[in-house]
C-alpha positions in Angstrom: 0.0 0.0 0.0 1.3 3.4 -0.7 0.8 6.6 1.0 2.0 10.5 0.4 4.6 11.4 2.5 3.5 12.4 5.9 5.5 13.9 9.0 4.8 12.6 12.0 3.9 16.1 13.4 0.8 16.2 11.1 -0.4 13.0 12.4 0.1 13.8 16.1 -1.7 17.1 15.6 -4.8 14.9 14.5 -4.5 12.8 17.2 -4.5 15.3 19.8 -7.5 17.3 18.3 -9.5 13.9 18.3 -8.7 13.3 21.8 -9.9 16.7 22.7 -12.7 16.9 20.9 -11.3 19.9 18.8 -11.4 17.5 15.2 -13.8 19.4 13.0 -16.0 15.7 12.3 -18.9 15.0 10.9 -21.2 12.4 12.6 -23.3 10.3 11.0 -27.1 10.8 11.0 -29.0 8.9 14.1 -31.1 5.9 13.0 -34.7 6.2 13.8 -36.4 4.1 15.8 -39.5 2.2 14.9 -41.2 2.9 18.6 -44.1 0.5 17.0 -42.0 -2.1 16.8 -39.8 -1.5 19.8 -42.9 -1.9 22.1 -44.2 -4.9 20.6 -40.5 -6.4 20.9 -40.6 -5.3 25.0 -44.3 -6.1 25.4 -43.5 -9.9 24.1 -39.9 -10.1 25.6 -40.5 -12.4 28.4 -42.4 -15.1 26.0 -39.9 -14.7 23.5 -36.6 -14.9 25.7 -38.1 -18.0 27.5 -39.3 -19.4 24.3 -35.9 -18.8 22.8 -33.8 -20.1 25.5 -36.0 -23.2 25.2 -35.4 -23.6 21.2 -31.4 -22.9 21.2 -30.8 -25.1 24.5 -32.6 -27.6 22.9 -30.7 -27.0 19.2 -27.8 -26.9 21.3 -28.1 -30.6 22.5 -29.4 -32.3 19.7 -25.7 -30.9 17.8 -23.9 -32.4 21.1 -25.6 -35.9 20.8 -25.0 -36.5 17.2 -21.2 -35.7 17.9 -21.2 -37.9 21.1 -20.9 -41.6 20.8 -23.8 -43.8 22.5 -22.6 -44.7 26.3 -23.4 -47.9 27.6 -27.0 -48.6 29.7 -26.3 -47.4 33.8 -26.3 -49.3 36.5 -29.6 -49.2 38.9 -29.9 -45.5 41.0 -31.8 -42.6 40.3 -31.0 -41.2 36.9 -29.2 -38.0 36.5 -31.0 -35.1 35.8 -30.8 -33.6 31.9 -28.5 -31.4 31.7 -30.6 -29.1 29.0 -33.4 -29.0 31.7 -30.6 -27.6 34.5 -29.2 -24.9 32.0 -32.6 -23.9 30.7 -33.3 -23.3 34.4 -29.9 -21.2 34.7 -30.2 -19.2 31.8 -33.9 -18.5 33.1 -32.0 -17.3 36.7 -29.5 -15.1 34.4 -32.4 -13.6 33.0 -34.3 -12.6 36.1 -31.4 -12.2 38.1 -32.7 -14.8 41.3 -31.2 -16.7 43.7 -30.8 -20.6 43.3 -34.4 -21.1 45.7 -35.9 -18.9 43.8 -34.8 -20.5 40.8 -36.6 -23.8 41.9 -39.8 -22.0 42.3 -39.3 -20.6 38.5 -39.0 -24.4 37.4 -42.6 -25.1 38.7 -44.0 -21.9 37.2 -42.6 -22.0 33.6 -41.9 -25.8 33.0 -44.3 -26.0 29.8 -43.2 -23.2 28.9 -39.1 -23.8 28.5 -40.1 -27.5 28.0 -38.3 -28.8 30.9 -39.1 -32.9 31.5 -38.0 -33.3 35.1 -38.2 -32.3 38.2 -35.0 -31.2 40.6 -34.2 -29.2 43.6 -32.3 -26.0 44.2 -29.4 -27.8 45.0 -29.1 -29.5 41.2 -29.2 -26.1 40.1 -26.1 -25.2 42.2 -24.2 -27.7 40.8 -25.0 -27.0 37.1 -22.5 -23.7 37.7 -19.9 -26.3 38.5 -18.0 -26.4 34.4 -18.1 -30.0 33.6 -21.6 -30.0 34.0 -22.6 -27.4 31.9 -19.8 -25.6 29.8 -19.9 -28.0 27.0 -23.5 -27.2 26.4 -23.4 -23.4 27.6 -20.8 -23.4 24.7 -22.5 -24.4 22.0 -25.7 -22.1 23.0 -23.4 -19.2 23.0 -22.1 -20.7 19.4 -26.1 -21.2 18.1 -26.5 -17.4 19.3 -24.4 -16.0 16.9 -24.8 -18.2 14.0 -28.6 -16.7 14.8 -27.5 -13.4 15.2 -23.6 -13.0 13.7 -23.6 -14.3 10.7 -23.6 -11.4 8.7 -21.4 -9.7 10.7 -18.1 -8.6 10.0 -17.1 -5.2 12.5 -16.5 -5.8 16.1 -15.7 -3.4 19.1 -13.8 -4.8 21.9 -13.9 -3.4 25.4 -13.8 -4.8 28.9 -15.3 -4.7 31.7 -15.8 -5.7 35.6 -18.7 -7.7 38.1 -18.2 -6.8 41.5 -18.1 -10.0 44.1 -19.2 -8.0 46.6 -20.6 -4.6 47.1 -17.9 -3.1 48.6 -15.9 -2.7 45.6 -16.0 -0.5 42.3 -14.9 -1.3 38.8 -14.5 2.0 38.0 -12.2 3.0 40.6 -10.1 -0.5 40.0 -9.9 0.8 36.5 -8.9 4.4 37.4 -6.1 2.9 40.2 -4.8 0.3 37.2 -4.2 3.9 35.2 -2.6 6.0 37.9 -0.1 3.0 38.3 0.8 3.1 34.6 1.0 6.9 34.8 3.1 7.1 37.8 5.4 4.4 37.2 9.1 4.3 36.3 8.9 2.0 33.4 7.0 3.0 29.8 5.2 -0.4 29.3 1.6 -0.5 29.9 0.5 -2.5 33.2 -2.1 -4.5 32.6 -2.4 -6.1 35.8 -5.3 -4.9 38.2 -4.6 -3.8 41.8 -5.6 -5.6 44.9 -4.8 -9.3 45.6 -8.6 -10.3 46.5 -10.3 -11.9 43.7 -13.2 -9.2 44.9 -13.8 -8.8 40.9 -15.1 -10.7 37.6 -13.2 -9.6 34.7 -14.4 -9.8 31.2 -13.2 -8.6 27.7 -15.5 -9.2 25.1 -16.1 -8.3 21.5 -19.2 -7.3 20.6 -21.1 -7.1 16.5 -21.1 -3.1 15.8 -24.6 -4.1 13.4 -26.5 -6.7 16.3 -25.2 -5.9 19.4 -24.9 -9.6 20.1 -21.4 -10.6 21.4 -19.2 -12.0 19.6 -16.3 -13.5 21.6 -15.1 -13.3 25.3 -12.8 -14.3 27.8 -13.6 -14.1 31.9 -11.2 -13.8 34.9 -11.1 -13.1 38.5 -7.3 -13.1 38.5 -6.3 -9.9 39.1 -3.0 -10.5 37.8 -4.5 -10.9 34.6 -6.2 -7.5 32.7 -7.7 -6.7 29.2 -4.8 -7.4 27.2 -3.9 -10.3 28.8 -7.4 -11.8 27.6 -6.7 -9.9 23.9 -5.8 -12.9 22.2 -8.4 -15.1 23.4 -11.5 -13.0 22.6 -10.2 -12.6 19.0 -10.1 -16.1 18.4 -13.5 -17.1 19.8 -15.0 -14.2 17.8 -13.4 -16.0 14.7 -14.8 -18.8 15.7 -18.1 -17.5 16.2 -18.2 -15.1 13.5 -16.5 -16.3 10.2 -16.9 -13.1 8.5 -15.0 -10.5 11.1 -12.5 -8.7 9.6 -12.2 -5.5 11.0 -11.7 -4.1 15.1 -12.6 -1.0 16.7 -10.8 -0.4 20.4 -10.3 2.2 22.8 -6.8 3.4 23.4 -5.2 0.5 25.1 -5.6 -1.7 22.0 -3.8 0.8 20.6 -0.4 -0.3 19.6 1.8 -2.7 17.5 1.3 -6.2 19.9 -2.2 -5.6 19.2 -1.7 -4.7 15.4 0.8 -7.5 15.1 -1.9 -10.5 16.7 -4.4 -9.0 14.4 -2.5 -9.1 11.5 -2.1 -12.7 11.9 -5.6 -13.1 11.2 -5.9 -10.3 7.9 -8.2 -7.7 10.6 -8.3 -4.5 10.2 -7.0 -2.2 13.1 -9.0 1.1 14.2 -7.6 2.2 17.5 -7.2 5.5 18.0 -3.1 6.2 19.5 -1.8 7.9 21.8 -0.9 11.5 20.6 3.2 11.5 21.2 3.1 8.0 18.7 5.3 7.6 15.5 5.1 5.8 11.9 8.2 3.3 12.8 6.1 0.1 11.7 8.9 -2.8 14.0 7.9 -5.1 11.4 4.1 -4.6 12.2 2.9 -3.2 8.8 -0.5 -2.8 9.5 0.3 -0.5 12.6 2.0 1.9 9.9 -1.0 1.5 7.1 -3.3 2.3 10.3 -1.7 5.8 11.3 -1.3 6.7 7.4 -5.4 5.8 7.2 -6.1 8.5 9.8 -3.8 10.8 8.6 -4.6 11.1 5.3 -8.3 11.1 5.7 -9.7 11.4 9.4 -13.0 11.5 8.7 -13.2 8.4 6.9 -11.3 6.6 9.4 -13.0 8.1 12.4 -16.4 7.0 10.9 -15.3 3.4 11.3 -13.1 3.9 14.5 -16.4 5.6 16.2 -18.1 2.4 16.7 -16.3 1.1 19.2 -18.7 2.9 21.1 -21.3 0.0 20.4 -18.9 -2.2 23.4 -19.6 0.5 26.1 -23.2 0.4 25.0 -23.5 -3.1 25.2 -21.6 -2.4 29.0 -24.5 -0.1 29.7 -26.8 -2.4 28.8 -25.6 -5.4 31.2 -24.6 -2.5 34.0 -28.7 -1.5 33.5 -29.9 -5.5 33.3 -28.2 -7.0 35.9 -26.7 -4.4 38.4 -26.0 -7.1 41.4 -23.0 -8.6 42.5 -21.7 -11.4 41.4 -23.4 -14.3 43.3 -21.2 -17.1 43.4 -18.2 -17.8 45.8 -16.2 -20.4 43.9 -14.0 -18.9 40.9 -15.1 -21.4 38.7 -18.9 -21.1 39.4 -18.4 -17.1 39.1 -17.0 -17.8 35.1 -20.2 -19.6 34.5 -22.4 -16.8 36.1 -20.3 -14.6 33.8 -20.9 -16.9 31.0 -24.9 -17.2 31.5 -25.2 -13.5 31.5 -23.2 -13.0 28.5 -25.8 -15.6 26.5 -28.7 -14.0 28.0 -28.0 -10.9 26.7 -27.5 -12.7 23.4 -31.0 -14.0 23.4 -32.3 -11.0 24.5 -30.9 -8.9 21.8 -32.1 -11.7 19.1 -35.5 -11.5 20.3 -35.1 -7.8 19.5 -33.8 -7.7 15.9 -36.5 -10.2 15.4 -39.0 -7.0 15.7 -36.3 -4.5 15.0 -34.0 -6.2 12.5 -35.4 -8.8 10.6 -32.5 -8.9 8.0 -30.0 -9.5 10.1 -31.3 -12.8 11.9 -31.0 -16.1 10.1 -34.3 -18.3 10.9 -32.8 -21.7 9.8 -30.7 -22.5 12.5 -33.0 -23.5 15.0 -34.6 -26.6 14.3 -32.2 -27.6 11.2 
C-alpha cells in the first residue's frame, strides 16, 4: 500500500485534536427508531426470551448428541438429571437475576413453557455452575446465538469490563487505580495487571457485533494479575470462531499499539484504534500498525467514521450495567466464570428476540430446528 509522504507532526496534531474533541467531524445521522415495533418487541420479551432459550438449549443438545458416541445402559440408582433441563433453568435465573431457591420456584411456574421434562431441587441447580456440568453445552448455546444473530457480521468493538463479588468494591475506581499506576510508574510499558490481591472482581473482555449488538467472543477472569490485554488474544479467536466473516476491530486506546496490530495481522483484521498523541510511523515489522496511522492521517473523517463504533462495546456495557446491576453471586471462581458466561448468552438471546421486531434482515431463521 502506498501513501503521500506524511511527518509525524501532522499525524500527532490529529490525534491530539480527536482526543480533545477539537477535530472538525462530521457524525453520522441517528437511525430512527421504529417505537411501534420496539414496544411490541418489549411487550412480548419475556415469552420470547423463554421461548428462545428453550429452542437454542434444545438445538444446542441435539448438535452435542450427534457428535457424542452412544454410552453404555447405567447401573440401577436414580437417573441423573438432563443437563438441557438444568441450564434452561440457569439461563432463566440469568435472565431474572434470582437466587438458586428462587430459581426452583421458577422451574414449577414456567416448565411448559421452557419444556423442561424433570423435576429437581435447588441444589441441582447449584451444581449446574460447577464447568463440567454445563460448559460444554453453555458453549454451544453461546455458538447457536451468533450463527442466529452473527452471521452477517463482520465489525467488532472490543472493550472490557468488571462484576463486583461484593458490594464493597468498584470497577471503575479498579480501572482508574490500574491507570494512575501506569501513569506514575518508572517503566513506559503498559501495566495491565489490576490492583488488589482479592479476587473481589469478575473480569471480562468481550467483542461485541457493531450491526447486532450480540457478542461475539469473550474471555472471563477473577485473576487480578490478569487485565484486558492479557485476555486480547483469546476474545479474537473465539470471535473468529463464532463469527467467520469478522475482519475488522474498533478499540479504545489501550488496543492501541503494535502487539495488538501484530496479533491481528495474523488473522488479515483491520485495526481502528485511535493512539496515543506523542506515537510515531516506525512500523517494527508490524505493517498494518503503519497503514493504520497513514489511514487516519490522510483522511480522518473516513477513518474516524469506522473507528467511532467502538462505542457499540460501552453500550452493550450499559446495557448489562442496567440489566443486571448485582453482584456477582457465586463464591467459587469457577462457578463465578459460569455466572459470567450465563449473563453473556442471555444478553445474546435477549438482543435476538429484538432484531427479530427490530431487524429482521439481520437474523438467520434456519438455525434453530435444522
Amino acid at each position: 500500500m502506498t501513501h503521500r509522504r506524511l511527518s509525524v507532526e501532522e499525524l500527532r496534531e490529529t490525534i491530539s485534536r480527536v482526543r480533545k474533541g477539537e477535530f472538525p467531524y462530521k457524525e453520522k445521522e441517528q437511525k430512527e427508531i421504529d417505537f411501534a415495533k420496539y414496544n411490541t418487541a418489549q411487550i412480548n420479551e419475556v415469552a420470547d426470551v423463554l421461548e428462545t432459550i428453550r429452542d437454542i438449549v434444545d438445538a444446542a443438545d441435539q448438535r452435542l448428541q450427534k457428535n457424542t458416541c452412544p454410552t453404555s445402559p447405567k447401573g440401577p440408582g436414580r437417573p441423573s438429571t438432563p443437563v438441557k433441563d438444568v441450564v434452561k433453568v440457569l439461563l432463566t435465573q440469568s435472565y431474572f437475576g434470582i437466587s438458586n431457591r428462587v430459581a426452583q420456584g421458577f422451574l414449577r411456574l414456567f416448565r411448559e413453557k421452557l419444556g423442561i421434562t424433570s423435576d429437581f431441587s435447588y441444589k441441582t441447580i447449584e451444581r449446574g455452575y460447577d464447568p463440567e456440568r454445563s460448559k460444554e453445552l453453555l458453549e454451544e448455546v453461546f455458538a447457536i446465538t451468533n450463527e442466529v444473530g452473527n452471521s452477517k457480521e463482520n465489525k467488532f468493538s472490543v472493550d472490557g469490563t468488571g462484576d463486583p463479588a461484593t458490594m464493597k468494591v468498584n470497577y471503575e475506581t479498579k480501572r482508574a487505580q490500574q491507570r494512575s499506576r501506569g501513569e506514575l510508574g518508572k517503566t513506559k510499558e503498559r501495566i495491565d495487571a489490576f490492583p488488589g490481591k482479592k479476587r473481589d472482581f469478575q473480569y471480562s473482555v468481550f467483542s461485541i457485533g457493531v450491526t447486532s449488538k450480540i457478542i461475539g467472543g469473550f474471555s472471563t477472569t477473577d485473576d487480578h494479575s490478569l487485565g484486558e490485554l492479557s485476555l486480547f488474544r483469546d476474545v479474537v479467536e473465539d470471535t473468529l470462531g463464532n463469527c467467520p466473516k469478522f475482519d475488522t476491530l474498533c478499540g479504545d486506546g489501550l488496543y492501541a499499539n503494535r502487539v495488538v496490530c501484530a496479533l491481528l495481522e495474523e488473522y488479515a483484521i483491520a485495526p481502528f484504534l485511535l493512539p496515543r498523541s506523542n506515537v510515531t510511523f516506525r512500523s517494527k515489522g508490524v505493517a498494518s500498525w503503519k497503514n493504520m496511522l497513514y489511514d487516519l492521517a490522510e483522511n480522518p473523517q473516513k477513518w474516524l467514521e469506522s473507528y467511532h463504533s467502538r462505542s457499540i462495546s460501552e453500550s452493550v456495557n450499559s446495557m448489562l450495567k442496567r440489566r443486571e446491576p448485582t453482584k456477582i453471586r457465586k463464591k467459587l471462581s469457577l462457578r463465578k466464570e459460569t455466572e459470567e458466561v450465563l449473563k453473556f448468552n442471555i444478553h445474546n438471546v435477549r438482543q435476538i428476540c429484538y432484531l427479530q421486531y427490530l431487524a429482521p434482515h439481520l437474523i438467520r431463521t434456519d438455525v434453530i430446528g435444522d
